[in-house]
KOLLO-293805 format. One record per residue: residue in one letter; chain; x, y, z of N, C-alpha, C, CB in turn. Coordinates in Angstrom, 3 decimals, always signed. Glycine has a CB too. Example, Ala and Ser with C-alpha at 12.3 -4.5 7.8 and 13.67 -1.06 7.14 Angstrom:
! KOLLO-293805
[A,A,[+13.190,-5.690,+7.800],[+12.300,-4.500,+7.800],[+13.200,-3.300,+7.800],[+11.308,-4.473,+9.046]],
[S,A,[+12.850,-2.250,+7.080],[+13.670,-1.060,+7.140],[+12.900,+0.030,+7.870],[+14.084,-0.598,+5.725]],
END
This chain:
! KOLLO-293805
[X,A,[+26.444,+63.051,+55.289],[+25.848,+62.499,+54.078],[+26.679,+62.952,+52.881],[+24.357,+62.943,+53.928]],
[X,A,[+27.030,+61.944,+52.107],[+28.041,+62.444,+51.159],[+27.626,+63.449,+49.795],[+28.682,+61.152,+50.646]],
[X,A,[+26.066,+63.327,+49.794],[+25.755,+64.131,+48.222],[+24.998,+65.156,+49.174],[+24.601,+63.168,+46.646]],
[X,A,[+24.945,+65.262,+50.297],[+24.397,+66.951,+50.842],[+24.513,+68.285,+50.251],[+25.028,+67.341,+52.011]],
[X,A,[+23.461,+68.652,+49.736],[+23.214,+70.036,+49.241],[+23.155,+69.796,+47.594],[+24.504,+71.173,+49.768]],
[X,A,[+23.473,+68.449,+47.331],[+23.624,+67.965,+45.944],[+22.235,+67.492,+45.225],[+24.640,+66.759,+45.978]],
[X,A,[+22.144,+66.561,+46.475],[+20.786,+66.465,+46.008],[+19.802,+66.476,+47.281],[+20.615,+65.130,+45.120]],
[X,A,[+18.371,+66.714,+46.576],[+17.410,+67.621,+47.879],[+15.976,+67.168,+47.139],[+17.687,+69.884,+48.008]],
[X,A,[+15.121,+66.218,+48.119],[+14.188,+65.671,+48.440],[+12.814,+66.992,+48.514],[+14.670,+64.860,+49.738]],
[X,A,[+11.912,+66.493,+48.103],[+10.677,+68.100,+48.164],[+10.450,+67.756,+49.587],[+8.752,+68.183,+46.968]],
[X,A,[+10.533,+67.045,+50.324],[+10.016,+67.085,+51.507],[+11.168,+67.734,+52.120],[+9.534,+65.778,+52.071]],
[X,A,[+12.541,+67.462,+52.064],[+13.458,+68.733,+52.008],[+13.499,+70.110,+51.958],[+13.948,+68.686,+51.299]],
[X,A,[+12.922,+70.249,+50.578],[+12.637,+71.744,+50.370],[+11.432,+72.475,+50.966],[+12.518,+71.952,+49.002]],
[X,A,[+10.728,+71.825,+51.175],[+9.434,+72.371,+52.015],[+9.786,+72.485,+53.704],[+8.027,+71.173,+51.777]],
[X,A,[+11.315,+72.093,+54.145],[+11.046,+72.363,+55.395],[+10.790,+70.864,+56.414],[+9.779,+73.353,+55.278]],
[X,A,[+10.362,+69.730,+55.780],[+9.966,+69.006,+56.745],[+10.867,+67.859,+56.713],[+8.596,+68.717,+56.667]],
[X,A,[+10.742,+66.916,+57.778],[+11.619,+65.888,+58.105],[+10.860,+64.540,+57.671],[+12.011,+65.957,+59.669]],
[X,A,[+11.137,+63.731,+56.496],[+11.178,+62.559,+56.425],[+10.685,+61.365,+57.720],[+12.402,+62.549,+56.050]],
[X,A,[+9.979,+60.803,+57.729],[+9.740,+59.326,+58.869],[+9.664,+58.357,+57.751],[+8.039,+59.217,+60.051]],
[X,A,[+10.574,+57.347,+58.205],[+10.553,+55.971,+57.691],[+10.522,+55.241,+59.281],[+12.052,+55.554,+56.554]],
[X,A,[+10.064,+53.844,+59.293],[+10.451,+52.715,+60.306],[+10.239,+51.453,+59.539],[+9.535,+52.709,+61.720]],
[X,A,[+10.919,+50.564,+60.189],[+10.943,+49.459,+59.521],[+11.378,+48.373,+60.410],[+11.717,+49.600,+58.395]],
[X,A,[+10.645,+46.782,+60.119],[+10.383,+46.058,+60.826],[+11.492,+44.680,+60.453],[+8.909,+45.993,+60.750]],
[X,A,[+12.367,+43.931,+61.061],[+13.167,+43.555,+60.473],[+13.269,+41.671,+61.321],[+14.397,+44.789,+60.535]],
[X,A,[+13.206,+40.903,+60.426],[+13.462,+39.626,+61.037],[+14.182,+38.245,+60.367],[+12.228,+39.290,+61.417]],
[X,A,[+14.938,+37.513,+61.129],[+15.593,+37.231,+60.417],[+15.977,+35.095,+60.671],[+16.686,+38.482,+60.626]],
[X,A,[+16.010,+34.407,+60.076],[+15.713,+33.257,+60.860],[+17.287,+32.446,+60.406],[+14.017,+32.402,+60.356]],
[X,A,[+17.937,+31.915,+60.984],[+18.995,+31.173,+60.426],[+19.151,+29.870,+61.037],[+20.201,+31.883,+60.514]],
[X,A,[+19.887,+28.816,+59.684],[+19.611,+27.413,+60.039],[+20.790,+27.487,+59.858],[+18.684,+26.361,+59.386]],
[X,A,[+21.846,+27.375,+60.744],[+23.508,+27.471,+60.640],[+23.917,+26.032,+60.063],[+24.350,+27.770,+62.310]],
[X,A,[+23.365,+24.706,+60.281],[+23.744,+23.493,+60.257],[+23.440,+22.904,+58.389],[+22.810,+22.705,+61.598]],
[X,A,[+21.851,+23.979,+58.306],[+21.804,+23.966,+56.585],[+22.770,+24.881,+55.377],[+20.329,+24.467,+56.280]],
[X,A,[+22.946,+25.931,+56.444],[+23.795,+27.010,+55.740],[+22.412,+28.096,+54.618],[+25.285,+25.914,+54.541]],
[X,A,[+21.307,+28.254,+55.965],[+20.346,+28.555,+54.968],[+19.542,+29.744,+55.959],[+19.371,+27.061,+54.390]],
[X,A,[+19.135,+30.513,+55.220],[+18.056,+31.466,+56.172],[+16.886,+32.433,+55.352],[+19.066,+32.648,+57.114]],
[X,A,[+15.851,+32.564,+56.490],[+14.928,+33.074,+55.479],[+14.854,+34.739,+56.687],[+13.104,+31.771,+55.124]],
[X,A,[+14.720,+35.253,+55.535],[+14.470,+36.861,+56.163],[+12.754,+37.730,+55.584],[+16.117,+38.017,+55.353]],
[X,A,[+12.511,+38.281,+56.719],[+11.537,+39.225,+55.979],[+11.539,+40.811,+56.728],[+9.886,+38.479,+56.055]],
[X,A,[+10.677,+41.583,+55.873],[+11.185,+43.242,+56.346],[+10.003,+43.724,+55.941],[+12.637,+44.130,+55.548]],
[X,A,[+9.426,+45.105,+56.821],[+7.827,+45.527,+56.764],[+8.430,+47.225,+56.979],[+6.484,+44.669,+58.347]],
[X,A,[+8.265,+47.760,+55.929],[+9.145,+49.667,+56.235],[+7.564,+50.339,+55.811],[+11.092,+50.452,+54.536]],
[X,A,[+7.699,+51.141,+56.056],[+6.830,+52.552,+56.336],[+6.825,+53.660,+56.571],[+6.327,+52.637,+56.923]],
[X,A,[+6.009,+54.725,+55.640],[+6.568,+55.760,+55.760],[+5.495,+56.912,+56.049],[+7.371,+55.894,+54.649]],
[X,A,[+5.813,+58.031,+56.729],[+4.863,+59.062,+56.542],[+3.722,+59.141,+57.722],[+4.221,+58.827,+55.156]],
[X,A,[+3.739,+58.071,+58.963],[+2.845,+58.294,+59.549],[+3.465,+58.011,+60.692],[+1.757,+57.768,+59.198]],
[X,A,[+2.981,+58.653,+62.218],[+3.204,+58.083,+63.457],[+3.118,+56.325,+64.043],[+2.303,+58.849,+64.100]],
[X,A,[+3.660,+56.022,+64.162],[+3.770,+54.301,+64.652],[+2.973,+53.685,+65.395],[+4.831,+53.932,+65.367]],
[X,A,[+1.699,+54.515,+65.293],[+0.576,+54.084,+66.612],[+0.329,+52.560,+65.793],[-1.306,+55.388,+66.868]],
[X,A,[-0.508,+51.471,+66.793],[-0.973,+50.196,+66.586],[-2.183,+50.680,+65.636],[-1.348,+49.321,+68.011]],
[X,A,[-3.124,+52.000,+65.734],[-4.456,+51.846,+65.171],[-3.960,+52.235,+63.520],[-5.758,+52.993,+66.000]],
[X,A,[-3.011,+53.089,+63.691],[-1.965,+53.548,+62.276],[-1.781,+52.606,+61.459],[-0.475,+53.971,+62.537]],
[X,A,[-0.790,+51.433,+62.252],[-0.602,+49.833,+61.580],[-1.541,+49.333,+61.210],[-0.138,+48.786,+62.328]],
[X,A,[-2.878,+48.754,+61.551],[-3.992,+48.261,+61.452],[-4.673,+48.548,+60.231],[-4.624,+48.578,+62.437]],
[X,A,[-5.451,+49.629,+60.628],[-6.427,+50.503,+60.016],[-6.036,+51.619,+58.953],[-7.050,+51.139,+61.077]],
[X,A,[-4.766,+52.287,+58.951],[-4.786,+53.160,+57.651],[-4.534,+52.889,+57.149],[-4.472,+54.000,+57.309]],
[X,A,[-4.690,+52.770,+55.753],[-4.124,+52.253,+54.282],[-3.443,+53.110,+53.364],[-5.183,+51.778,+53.455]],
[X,A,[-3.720,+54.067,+54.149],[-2.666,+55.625,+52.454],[-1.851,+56.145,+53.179],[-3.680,+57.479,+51.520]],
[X,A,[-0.574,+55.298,+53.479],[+0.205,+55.921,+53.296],[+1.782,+54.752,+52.581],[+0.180,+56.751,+54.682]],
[X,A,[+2.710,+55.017,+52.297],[+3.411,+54.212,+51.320],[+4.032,+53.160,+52.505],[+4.627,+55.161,+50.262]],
[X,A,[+4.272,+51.916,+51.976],[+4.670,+50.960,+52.927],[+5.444,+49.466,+51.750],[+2.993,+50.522,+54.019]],
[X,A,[+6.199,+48.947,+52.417],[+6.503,+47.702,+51.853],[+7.041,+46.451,+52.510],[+7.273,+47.965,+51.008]],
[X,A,[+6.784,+45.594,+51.813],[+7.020,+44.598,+52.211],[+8.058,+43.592,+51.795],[+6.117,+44.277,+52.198]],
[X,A,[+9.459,+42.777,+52.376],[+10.501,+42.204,+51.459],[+10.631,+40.820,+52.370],[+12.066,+43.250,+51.244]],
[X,A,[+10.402,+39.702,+51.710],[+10.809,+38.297,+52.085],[+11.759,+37.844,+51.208],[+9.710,+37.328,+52.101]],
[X,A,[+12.707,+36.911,+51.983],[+13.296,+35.909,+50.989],[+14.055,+34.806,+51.448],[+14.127,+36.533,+50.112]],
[X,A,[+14.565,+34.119,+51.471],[+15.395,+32.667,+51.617],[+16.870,+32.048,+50.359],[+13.953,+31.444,+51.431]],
[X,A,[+17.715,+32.173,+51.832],[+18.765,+32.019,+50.860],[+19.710,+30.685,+51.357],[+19.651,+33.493,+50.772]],
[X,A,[+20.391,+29.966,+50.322],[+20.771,+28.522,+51.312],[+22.132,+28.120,+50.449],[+19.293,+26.942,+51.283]],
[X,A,[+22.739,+27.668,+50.768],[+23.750,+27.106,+50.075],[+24.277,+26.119,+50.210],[+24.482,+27.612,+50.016]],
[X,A,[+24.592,+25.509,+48.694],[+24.730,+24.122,+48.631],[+26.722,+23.800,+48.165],[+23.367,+23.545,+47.262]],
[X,A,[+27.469,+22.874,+49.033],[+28.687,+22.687,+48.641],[+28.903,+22.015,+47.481],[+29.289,+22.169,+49.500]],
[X,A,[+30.170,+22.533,+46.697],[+29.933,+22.138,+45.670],[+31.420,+21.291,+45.941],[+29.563,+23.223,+44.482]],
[X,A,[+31.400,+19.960,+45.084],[+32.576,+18.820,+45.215],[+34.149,+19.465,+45.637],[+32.723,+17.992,+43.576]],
[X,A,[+34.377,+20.375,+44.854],[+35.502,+20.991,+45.064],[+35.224,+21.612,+46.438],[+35.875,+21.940,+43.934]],
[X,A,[+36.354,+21.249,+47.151],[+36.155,+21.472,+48.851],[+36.541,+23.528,+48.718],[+37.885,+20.119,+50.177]],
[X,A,[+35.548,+23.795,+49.415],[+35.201,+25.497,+50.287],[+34.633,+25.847,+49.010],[+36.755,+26.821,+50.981]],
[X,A,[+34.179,+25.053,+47.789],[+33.075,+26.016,+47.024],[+32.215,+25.846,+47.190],[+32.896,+26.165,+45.906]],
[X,A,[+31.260,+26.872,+47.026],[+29.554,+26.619,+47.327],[+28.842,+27.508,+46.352],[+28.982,+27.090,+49.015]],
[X,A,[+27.735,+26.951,+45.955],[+26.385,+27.857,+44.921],[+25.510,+28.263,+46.002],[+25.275,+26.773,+43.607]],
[X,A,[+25.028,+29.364,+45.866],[+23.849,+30.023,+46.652],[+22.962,+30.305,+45.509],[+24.227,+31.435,+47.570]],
[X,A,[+21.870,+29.506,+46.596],[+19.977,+29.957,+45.836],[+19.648,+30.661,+46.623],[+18.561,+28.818,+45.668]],
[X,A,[+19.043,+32.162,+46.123],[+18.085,+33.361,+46.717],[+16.765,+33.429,+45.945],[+18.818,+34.894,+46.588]],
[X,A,[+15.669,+33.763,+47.067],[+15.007,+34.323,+46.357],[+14.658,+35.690,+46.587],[+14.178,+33.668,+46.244]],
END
């Protein structure tokens, strides 16, 4: 890790180890030149199904989006829309 010992996390300093996981998917339309993605991360708790479900406190997020591109007259340029 390149900033080690530089910089230091309280969950760091207390000794304990960080859990993140994260859920990742991804859809592509090769023929549109377009794809939509979404992502589900989480942190701080064991990965059980009743964990997922049922607890609500602990930090989590959520990221969608769709991105596509359109050719533009001049041949190999293209504009990309994200959201």
């Amino acid at each position: 890790m390149p900033l080690a010992g530089i910089v230091v996390s309280n969950t760091q300093k207390a000794g304990k180890k960080a859990v993140f996981g994260s859920l990742y998917a991804r859809y592509v339309f090769p023929k549109d030149h377009a794809e939509f993605y979404l992502e589900y991360g989480r942190n701080d708790r064991a990965p059980t199904l009743i964990n997922i479900l049922a607890d609500e406190n602990y930090p989590r997020a959520f990221v969608g989006g769709f991105r596509k591109l359109f050719p533009l007259k001049k041949k190999g340029s293209w504009v990309e829309l994200a959201s």
